[in-house]
N, C-alpha and C positions, 0 to 999 in steps of 0.2 A: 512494324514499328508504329506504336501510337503516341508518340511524342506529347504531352501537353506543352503548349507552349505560354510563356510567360505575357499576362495582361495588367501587372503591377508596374503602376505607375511612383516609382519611387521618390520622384521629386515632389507629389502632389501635397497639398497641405492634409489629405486625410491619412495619406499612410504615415506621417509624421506625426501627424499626434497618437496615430496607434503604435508609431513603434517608442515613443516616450512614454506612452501609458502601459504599456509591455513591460520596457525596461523598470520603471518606479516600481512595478509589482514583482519581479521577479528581484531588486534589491532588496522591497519590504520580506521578500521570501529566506536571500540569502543572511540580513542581516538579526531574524528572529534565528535561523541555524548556528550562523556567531555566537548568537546570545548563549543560546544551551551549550556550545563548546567551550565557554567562556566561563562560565557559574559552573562549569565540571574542570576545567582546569585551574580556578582557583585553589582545587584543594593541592596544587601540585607537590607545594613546600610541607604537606603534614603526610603526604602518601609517598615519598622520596624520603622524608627523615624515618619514617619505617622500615624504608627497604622496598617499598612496591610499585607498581606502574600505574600511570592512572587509566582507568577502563578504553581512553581512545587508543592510545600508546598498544595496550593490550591489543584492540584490535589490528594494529595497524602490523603489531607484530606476527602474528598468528596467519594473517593472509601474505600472499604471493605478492612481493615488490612488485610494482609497473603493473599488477594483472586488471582486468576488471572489475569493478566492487559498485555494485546499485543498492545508496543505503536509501532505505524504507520508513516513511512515514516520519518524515524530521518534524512535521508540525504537530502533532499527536498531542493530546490534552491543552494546546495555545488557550489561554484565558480560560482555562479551568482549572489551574490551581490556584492563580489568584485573576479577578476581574476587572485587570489591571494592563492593558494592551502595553504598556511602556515597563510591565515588571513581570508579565506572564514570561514562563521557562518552558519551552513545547521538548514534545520525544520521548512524555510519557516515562525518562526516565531507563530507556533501552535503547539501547542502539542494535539497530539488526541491518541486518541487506544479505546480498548472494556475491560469492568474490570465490574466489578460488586459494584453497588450503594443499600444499603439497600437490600441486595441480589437477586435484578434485576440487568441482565446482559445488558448494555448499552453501548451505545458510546459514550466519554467524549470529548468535543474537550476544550481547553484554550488555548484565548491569551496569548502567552508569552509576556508579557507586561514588564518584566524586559529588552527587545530588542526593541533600539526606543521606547518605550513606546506602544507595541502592534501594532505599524505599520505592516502592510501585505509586506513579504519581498518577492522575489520574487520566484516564483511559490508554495506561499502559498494559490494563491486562487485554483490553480491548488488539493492541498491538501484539502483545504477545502472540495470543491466540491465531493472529491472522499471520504472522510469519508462522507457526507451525504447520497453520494449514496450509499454505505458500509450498513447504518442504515437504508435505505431504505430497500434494498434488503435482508436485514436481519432481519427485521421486530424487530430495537433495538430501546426503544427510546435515545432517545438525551439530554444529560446534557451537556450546552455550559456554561462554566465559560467566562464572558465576560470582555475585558481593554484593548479597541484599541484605535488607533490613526487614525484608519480608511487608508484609502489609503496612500503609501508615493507619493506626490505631487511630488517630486524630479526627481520620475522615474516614471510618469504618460504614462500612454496607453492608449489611448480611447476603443479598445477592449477589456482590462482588467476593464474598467467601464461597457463596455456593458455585457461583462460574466459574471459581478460580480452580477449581477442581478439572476444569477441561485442559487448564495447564499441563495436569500432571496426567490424567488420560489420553492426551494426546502425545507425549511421551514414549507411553508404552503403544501404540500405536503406530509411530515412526519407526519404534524398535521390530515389533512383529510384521511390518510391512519390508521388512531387511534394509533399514536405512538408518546405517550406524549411529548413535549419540553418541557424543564425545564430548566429555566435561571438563570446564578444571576449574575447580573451586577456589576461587583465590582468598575467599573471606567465611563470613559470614553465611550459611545454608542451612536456619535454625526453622522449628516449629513446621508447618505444613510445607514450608521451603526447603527442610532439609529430602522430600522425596522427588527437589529438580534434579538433586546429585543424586540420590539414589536409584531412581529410574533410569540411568542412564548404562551404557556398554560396556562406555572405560571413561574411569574416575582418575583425575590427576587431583592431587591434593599437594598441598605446600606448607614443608615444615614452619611451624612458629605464627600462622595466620590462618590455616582453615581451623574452621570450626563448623561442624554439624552433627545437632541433636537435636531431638525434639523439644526439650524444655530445658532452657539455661540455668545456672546454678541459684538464680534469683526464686524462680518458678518452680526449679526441683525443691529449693529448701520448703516453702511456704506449703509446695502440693502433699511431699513427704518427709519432711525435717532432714533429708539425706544433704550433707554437704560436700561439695567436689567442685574443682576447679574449671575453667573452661576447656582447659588443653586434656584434664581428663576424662572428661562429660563427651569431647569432642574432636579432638584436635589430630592433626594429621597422620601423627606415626602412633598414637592410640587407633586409628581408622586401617591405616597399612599395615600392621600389625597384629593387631587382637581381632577387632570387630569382622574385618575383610572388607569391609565397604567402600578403601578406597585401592584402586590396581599398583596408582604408581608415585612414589612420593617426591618432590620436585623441592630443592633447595629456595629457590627465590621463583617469581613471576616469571621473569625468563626463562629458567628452566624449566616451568610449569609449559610452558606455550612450547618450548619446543620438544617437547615430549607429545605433547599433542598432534605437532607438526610427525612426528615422529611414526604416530600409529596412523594420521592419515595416509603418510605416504608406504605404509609399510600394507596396507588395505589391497586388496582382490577387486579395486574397484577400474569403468573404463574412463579412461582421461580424454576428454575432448581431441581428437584429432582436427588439426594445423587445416583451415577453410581454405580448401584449394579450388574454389568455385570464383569462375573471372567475373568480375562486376565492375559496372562503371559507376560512378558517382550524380548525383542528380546533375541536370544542366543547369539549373538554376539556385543562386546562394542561399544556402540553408538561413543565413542572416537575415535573409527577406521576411523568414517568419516569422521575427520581431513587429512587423510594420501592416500585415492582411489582415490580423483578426480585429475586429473595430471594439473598443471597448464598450460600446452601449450594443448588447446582444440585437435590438429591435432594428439595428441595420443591418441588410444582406451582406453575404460574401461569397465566393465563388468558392469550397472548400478543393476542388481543382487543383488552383494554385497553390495552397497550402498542403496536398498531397506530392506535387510536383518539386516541391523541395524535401524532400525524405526520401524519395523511391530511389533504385537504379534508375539511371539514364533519364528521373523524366517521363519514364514509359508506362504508359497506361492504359490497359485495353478493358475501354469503359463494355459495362453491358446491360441493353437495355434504352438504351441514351434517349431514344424520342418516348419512352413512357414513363408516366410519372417520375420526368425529369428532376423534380424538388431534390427527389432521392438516387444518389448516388451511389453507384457498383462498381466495381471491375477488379481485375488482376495485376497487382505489380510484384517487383522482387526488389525483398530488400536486402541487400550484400546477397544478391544469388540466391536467396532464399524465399520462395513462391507467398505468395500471401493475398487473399482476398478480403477488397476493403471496401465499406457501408458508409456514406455521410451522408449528409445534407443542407442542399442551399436552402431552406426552408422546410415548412411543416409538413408532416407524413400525411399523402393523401390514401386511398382507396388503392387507385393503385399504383403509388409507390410501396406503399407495405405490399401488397401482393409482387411485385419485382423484388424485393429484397428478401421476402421468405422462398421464390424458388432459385435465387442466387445462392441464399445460404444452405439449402438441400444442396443444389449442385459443388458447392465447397464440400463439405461433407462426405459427398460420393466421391471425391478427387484426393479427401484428405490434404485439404489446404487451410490453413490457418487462417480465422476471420479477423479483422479489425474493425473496429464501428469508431467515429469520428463523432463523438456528439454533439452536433449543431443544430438544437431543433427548441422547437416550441413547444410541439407534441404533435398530439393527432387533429387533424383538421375537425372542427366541428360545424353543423350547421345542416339545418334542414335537409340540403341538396346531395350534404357527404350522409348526412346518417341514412338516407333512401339509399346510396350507392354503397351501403355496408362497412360503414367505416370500422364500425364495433367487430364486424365479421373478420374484414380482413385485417386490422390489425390484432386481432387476437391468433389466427392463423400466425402471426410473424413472430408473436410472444410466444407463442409456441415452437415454433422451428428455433428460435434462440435457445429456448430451454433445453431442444430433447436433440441439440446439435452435438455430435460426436467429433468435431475438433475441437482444438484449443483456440478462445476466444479472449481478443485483450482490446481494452476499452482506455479509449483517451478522451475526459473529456476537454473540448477545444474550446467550445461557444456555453451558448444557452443548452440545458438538458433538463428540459420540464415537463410534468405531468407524466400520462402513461408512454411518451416518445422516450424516457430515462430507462421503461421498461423494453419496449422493443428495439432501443440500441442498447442492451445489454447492459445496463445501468446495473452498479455494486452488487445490486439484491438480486444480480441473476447470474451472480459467482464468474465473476470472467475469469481467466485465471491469472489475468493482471490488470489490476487498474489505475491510472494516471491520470490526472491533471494538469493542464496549462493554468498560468495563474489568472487568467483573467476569465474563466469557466464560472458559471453558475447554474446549480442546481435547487431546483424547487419543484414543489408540484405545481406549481402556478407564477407568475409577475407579481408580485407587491399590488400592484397599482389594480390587477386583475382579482386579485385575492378582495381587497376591500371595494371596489366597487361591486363584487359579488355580493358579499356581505351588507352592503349599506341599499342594495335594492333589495334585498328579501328585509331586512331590517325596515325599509319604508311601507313595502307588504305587510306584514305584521301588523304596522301601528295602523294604519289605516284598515285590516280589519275588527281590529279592539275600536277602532273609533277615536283614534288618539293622536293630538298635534305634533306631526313632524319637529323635532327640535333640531336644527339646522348647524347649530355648535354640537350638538353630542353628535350626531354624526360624522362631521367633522372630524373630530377626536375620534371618533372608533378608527375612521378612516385611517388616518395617518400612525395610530396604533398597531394597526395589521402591517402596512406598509414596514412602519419600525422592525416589526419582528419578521416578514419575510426577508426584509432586505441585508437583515443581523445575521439571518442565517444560511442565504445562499450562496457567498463567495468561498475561494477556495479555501481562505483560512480559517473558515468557519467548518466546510464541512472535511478537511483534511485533522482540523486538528478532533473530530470527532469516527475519526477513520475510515471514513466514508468514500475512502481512495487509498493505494501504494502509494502515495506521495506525489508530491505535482514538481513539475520537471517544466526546466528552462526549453521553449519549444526548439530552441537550435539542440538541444540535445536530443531531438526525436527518433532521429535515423539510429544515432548509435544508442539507444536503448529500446530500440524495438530490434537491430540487431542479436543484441542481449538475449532479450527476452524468447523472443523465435528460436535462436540457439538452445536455449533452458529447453524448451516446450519440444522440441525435436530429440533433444537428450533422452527425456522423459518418456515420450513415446517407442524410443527405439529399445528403453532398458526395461529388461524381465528380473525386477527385484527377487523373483522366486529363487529364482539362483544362487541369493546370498542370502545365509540365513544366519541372524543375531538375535540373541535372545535377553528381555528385560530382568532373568531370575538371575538374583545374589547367589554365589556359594556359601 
């Protein structure tokens, strides 16, 4: 037993105001989610006097009462459909996460179609893409509730047309890797959108509101003078009937979703067996998490204590512990499940990175799943460390992250700056899940560090031209850089730019790295080859 034991001082006035400044951000988190559930159930009274359900409902139908369900990425395009912190609508527009359908555990994505009518807002395709590649990598299949309006024309990109092509490639992709799609059209599936339905295993379609064709009756007259209705150009029992495109044809919404319900559970696939592994519960209140992490990144924390509340028992068998101590290793279980984890009380030195690249081999050779905690500044610099090969060995550690043959899932907690974002496993080194706490910041650099960089080679400069320091433009640059690092490093800046799975309340840590560990073991243990589905129409 290596117990940590608890050094939170709860009554003190610092952990008070961090666990008030926790709490403010993780309200400002939940009540930007309100918001999007709210401008999508407004339409409730026009999508009920049709007969249809509104996309949450959809969801809520579709998955397992009581089961687990981790939705994904709720802040997704925040102030970037409009730049308007008090009128911005995040989530991109989709609602996705992993929940369990007919007690196969899947990834669900639905247009919110209550917003614009399913229009992709923006950097929804950005989310899209990253749940597919989510179910890829996790060998989940894909239930896609479908009601877009397809791109908004208003805010057209030609690169957002050409990427969006990985939509429907990854698709067929899911489908040849034996990981069923399963569709059901509830609307709208027109132009480059109608081959989400198409690409898929099995198509439910619903009399008197699906629609999909490639050019609607407006577009087909203008292109070829041919005139035709919508329900004939496209509509559901034209689809079930003549074309073959769609398998099964569903009276309303409900019977659409339980028809779906219907082939998941009727599938060849294996169902989580019931975790009969004993585990005790951390010894100290996961509540505490609220109150350790300080909101100004530039003061220490002991990440220790903030591991000691997520783990079994408390138990932690550090390794390594008198070398480059900054950097933290060891082995804990979470619900029973082995897991080895990377933080840090400060910046990566020489050799903390070299401990934590032969920690993460030795995972690797045991087949134990990494976790990186990102709490850092970066890599140490400075005369003393670049003689002792800081470049060397944290490249070494960028290395072992990369060419690591477990499953790696990244939280970040603290500060996650410069190349330390890269050797704790930062976004762009594909973890196979990545979170945020709300009080995280990523950057390549501090604001403060960013323009005093800049404003000494800016004093260089003039003074080789020969030229008078002007001590207000400076200034002004100064606090310019500042502006724009500081706009950009929080987590609703860079969640709503997808730069994370979503940032999670930290008391929910334990039970969503249980989650997650469960997926990623699933995954490893299933030989897709076995089940074979194939993307060709008859």
């Amino acid at each position: 037993m290596a117990v940590i034991e608890s050094t939170i001082a709860t009554g003190s006035a610092a952990y008070q105001a961090n666990r008030e400044g926790m709490l403010a951000l993780i309200a400002r988190m939940r009540s930007l989610e309100e918001r999007a559930r709210a401008a999508s159930a407004a339409a409730k009274d026009r999508f009920h006097k049709r007969g249809q359900l509104l996309p949450r409902e959809r969801v809520a139908l579709v998955l397992d009462p009581g089961a687990p369900f981790i939705e994904l990425s709720t802040l997704a395009g925040y102030m970037f459909d409009v730049p308007d912190a008090a009128r911005s609508v995040p989530g991109g527009g989709l609602i996705a996460g992993i929940g369990f359908v007919a007690g196969i555990r899947c990834m669900v994505s639905a247009n919110d179609s209550g917003i614009d009518a399913g229009a992709l807002q923006p950097f929804g395709l950005d989310k899209t893409l990253r749940v597919q590649e989510l179910a890829l990598e996790n060998k989940l299949p894909f239930v896609q509730l479908v009601e877009s309006a397809g791109a908004n024309l208003l805010r057209y990109r030609v690169e957002d047309f050409v990427r969006g092509g990985n939509i429907f490639r990854n698709l067929a992709r899911l489908s040849a890797a034996g990981l069923p799609v399963v569709t059901v059209t509830h609307g709208s599936s027109t132009a480059g959108g109608a081959y989400q339905t198409g690409l898929s295993d099995y198509i439910v379609m619903v009399r008197g509101r699906t629609r999909a064709f490639l050019a609607g009756p407006p577009l087909l007259k203008a292109a070829t003078g041919e005139i035709a209705t919508e329900e004939e150009l496209g509509g559901a029992e034209m689809h079930t009937s003549i074309s073959g495109l769609g398998d099964y044809l569903a009276e309303d919404d409900r019977d659409a979703l339980r028809i779906a319900r219907d082939i998941m559970a009727n599938l060849q696939w294996d169902r989580p067996a019931p975790d009969q592994t004993s585990h005790r519960p951390p010894r100290h209140d996961p509540e505490e998490l609220l109150g350790i992490m300080p909101m100004d990144h530039k003061r220490p924390v002991d990440m220790r204590q903030a591991i000691a509340r997520f783990i079994d028992d408390s138990d932690f068998t550090e390794f390594g512990t008198n070398y480059g101590p900054a950097t933290v290793c060891g082995h804990a279980r979470i619900e029973g499940q082995a897991i080895g984890i990377i933080t840090n009380n400060g910046p990566l030195d020489p050799d903390g990175a070299n401990k934590a690249t032969h920690f993460i081999q030795a995972c690797c050779q045991s087949r134990t799943p990494l976790l990186y905690l990102n709490n850092t500044t970066g890599y140490m610099v400075g005369k003393a460390y670049e003689e002792a090969g800081m470049i060397k060995h944290g490249s070494k550690m960028i290395q072992a992250v990369t060419s690591a043959t477990v499953p790696q899932i990244t939280i970040y907690c603290g500060a996650s700056f410069g190349a330390g974002n890269y050797g704790m496993c930062g976004r762009g080194f594909h973890p196979r899940f990545c979170f945020s706490w709300p009080n995280a910041k990523t950057a390549v650099m501090g604001g403060e560090q960013a323009a005093e960089t800049m404003a000494i080679v800016t004093e260089a400069a003039a003074i080789r031209r020969g030229k008078p320091i002007e001590k207000e433009k400076l200034d002004a640059m100064k606090a310019q850089i500042i502006g724009v690092f500081d706009g950009q490093m929080d987590v609703f800046s860079t969640s709503a730019r997808v730069l994370d799975d979503g940032v999670i309340d930290p008391r929910d840590t334990r039970k969503i790295l249980a989650e997650v560990l469960a997926i990623c073991r699933e995954a490893e243990a299933r030989n897709p080859q076995r089940m074979q589905f194939s993307v060709a129409r008859p």
